[in-house]
C-alpha positions in Angstrom: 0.0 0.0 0.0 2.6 2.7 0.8 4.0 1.9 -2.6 0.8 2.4 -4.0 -0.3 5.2 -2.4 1.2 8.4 -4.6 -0.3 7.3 -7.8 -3.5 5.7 -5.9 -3.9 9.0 -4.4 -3.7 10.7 -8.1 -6.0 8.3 -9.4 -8.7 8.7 -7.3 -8.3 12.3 -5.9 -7.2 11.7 -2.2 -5.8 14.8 -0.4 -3.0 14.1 2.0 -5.6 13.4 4.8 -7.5 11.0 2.6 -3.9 9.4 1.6 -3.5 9.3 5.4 -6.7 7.4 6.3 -6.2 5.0 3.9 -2.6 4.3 5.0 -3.2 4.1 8.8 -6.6 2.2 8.8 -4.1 -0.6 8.4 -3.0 -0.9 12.2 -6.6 0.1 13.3 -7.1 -3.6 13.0 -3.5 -4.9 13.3 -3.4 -3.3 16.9 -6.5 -5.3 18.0 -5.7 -9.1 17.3 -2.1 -9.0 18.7 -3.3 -10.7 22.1 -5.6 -12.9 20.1 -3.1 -14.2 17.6 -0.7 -15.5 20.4 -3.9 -16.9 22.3 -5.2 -18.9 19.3 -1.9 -19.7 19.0 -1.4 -21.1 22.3 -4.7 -23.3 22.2 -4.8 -24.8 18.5 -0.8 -24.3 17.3 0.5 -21.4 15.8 1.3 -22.7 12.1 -2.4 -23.3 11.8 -3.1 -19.7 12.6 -0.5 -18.1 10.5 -2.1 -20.3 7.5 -5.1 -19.7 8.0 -4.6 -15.9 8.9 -2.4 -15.6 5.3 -5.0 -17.1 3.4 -7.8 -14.8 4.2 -5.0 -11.9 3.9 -3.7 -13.2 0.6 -7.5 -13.6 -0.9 -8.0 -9.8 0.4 -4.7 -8.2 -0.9 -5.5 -9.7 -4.1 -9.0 -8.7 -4.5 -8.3 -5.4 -3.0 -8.2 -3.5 -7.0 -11.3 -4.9 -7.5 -13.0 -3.7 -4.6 -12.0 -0.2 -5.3 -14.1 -0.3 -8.3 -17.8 -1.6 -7.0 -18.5 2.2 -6.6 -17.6 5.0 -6.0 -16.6 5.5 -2.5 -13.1 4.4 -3.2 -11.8 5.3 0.2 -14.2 4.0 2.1 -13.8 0.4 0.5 -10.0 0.8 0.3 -10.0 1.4 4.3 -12.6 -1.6 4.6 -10.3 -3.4 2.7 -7.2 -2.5 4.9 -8.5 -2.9 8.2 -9.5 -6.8 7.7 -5.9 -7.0 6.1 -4.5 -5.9 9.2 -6.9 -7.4 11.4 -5.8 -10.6 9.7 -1.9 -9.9 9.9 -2.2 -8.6 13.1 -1.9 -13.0 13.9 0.8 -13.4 12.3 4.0 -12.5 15.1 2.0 -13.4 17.9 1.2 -16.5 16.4 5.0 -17.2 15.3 6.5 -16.1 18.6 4.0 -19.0 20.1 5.2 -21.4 17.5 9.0 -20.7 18.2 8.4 -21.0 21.4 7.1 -24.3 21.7 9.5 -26.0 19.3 12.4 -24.0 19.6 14.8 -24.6 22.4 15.3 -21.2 24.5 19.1 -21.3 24.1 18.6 -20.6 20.2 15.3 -19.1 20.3 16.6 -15.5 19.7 18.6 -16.1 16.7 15.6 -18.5 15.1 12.9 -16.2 15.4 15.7 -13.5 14.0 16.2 -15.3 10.8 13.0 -16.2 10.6 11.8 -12.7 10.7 14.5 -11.9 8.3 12.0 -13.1 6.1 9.7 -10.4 6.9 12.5 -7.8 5.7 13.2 -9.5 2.7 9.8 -9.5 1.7 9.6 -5.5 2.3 12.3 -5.3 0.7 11.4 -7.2 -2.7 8.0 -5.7 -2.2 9.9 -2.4 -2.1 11.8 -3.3 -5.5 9.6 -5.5 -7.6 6.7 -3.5 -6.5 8.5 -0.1 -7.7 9.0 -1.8 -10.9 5.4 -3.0 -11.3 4.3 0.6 -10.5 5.7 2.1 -12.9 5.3 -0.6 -16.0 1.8 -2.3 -15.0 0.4 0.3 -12.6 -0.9 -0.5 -8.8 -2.9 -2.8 -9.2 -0.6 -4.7 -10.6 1.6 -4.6 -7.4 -1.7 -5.7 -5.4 -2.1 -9.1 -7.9 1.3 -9.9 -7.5 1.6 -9.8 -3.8 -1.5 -11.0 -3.1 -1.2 -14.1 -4.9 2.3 -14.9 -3.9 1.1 -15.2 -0.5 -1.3 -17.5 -1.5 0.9 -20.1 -3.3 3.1 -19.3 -0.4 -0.1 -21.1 1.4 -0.6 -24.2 -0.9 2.9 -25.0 -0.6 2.6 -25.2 3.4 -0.8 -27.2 3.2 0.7 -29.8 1.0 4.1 -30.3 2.2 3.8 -29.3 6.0 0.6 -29.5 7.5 -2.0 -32.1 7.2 -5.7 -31.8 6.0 -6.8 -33.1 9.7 -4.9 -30.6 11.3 -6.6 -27.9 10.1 -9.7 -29.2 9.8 -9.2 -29.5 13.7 -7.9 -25.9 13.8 -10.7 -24.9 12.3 -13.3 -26.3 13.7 -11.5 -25.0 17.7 -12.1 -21.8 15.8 -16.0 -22.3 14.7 -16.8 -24.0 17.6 -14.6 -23.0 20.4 -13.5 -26.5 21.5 -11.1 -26.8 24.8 -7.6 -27.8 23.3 -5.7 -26.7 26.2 -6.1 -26.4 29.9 -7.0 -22.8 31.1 -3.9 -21.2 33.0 -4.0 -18.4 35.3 -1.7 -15.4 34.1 -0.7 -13.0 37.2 -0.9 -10.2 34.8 -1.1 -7.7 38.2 2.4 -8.7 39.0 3.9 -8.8 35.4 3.0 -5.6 35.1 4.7 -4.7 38.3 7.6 -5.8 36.6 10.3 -2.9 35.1 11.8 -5.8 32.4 8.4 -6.0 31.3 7.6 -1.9 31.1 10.8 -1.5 29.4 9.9 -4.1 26.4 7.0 -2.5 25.9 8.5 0.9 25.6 10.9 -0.3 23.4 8.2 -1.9 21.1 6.4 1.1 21.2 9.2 3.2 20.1 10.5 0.7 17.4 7.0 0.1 16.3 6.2 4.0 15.6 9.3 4.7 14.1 9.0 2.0 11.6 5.6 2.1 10.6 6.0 6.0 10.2 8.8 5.1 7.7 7.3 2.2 5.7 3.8 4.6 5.4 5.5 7.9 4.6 9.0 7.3 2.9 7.7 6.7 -0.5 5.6 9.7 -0.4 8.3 11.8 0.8 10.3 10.8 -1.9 8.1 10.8 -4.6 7.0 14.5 -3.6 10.5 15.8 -2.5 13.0 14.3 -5.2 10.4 13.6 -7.8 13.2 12.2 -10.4 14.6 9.8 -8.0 14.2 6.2 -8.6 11.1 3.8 -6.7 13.0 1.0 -6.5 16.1 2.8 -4.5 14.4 4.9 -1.9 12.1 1.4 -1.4 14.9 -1.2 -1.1 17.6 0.8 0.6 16.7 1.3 3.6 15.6 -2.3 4.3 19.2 -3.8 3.0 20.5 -3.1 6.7 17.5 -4.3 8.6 18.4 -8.1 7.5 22.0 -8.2 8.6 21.5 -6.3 11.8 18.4 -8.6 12.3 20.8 -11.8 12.0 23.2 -10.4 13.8 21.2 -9.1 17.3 19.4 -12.5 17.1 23.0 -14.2 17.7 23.5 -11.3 20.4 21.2 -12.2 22.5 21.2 -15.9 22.5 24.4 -15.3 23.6 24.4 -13.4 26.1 21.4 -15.2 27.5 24.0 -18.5 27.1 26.2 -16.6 29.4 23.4 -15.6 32.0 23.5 -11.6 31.6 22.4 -9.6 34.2 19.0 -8.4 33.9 17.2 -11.0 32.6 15.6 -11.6 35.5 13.7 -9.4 37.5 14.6 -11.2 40.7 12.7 -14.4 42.8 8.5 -13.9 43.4 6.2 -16.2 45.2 3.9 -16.4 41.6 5.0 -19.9 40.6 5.9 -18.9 36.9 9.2 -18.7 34.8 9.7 -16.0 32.7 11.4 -16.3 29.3 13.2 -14.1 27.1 12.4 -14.6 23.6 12.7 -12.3 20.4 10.4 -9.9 19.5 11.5 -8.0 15.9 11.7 -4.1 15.6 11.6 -4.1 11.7 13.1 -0.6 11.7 16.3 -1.2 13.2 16.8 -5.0 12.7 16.9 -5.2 16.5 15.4 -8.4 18.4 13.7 -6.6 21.2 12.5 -8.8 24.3 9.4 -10.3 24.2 8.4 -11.9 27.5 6.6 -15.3 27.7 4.9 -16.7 30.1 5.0 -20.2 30.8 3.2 -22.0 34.0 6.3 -24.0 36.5 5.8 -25.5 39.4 4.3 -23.3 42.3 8.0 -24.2 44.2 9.5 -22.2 41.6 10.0 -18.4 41.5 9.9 -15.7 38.7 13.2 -15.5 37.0 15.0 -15.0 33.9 17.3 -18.1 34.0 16.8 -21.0 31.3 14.8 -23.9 32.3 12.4 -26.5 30.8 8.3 -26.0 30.5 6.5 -28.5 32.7 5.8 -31.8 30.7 2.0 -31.8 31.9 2.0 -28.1 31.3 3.6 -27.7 27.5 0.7 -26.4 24.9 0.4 -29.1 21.8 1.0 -28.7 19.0 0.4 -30.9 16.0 2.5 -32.5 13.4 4.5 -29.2 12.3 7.9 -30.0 11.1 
């Protein structure tokens, strides 16, 4: 969309407010379904959500052109259109983060989820070139078509080579139907939020989030409208060619200094009977892994701590058949 959005807004008349709506209405849903997309992840296995979550997405992104033509209220479908997109990917980190965290020993879970999410960059960027490219031989829609419907082979090459038909038919059907998968836990949020480790990683996500977002919204407008002769495809790709190496490289960072037991991991013992895990959580705009608590039952003999140590057998979430 931010791509898109210059010769969208000349196409259909949008002032720089319009242009503005249309850009943002994107995290009016993705803000909402962060909490749910790590929930759902927890009860019925995060690879189900994230393909189920990228198919609706993909069907959206790709039908988005169209929608803009059933009348003429283009903004107001085009915002429609956006908030179920990010409503949809809003699932997606929440529901990977869940996914890592269950198969993914904690002594490599940092770097993992880095390279994994390296993935992400590597899509804006590509996005950033291809999509520049498109723009200017195919027009817009063109760049909606093609994204949209790489996603979705993206999602018939996971059904048929990693997941199986009866998983998701049992995903699904925990989602129609709300079946118990899992055994209901009690979360002390009261006294995670007491905690300053946990205050400062939501800060930092904050920060990181804004910046970014502001960035991938607004950079290709700025450009466009400030050094009109420049070239789409460097203003779109630059920027993201440093995210991926220091992505990799902060991953490796803190695995290892989690490895070596670094001071302030831990926010000292507690009486709540939980164990509190440092994972990664990605802040696209610097490539940094930022931490992302997670919050795993233990024993009630155990206290709250940063240090490495096994879920409960009885306790662990399932998760079915994902290799």
């Amino acid at each position: 969309m931010p791509v898109c959005a210059v010769s969208m807004s000349q196409d259909f008349g949008w002032n720089k407010k319009e242009a503005g709506i249309a850009l943002s209405s994107f995290f009016w849903g993705y803000c909402l379904t962060q909490v749910v997309g790590g929930h759902l992840g927890d009860r019925v296995g995060g690879e189900k959500i994230i393909l189920l979550s990228a198919t609706a997405w993909g069907v959206i992104t790709t039908a988005t052109p169209l929608l803009t033509h059933l009348g003429g209220a283009h903004l107001v479908f085009m915002t429609f259109s956006r908030i179920l997109t990010g409503l949809l990917q809003g699932l997606y980190f929440p529901a990977l983060t869940s996914l890592l965290s269950q198969k993914v020993r904690e002594s490599e879970r940092a770097f993992t989820y880095s390279a994994v999410g390296c993935g992400s960059q590597f899509g804006t960027l590509m996005t950033g070139a291809v999509g520049s490219l498109l723009l200017d031989w195919y027009g817009w829609q063109s760049v909606f078509y093609v994204s949209g419907g790489l996603t979705l082979l993206w999602v018939c090459y996971v059904y048929r080579y990693l997941l199986s038909e009866q998983d998701l038919i049992l995903a699904v059907g925990v989602l129609v139907q709300g079946l118990p998968v899992a055994r209901d836990t009690r979360v002390p949020w009261r006294q995670l939020f007491r905690k300053p480790s946990v205050w400062a990683a939501i800060f930092s996500q904050f920060s990181a989030a804004c910046s970014f977002f502001i960035l991938l919204s607004w950079l290709p407008t700025f450009f466009k409208e400030t050094f009109p002769s420049s070239k789409g495809w460097v203003f779109n790709v630059v920027p993201w060619l440093v995210a991926i190496p220091a992505s990799l490289f902060s991953g490796f960072l803190s695995d290892h200094l989690i490895s070596q037991g670094e001071p302030g991991h831990g926010d000292g013992p507690g009486p709540c009977g939980l164990r509190l895990t440092l994972g990664g959580r990605e802040a696209p705009v610097l490539g940094v892994q930022l931490p992302r608590w997670e919050v795993a039952m233990a024993p009630e003999d155990q206290a709250v701590s940063g240090t490495p140590g096994p879920l409960e057998p009885a306790r662990r979430l399932p998760s079915l058949n994902f290799p």
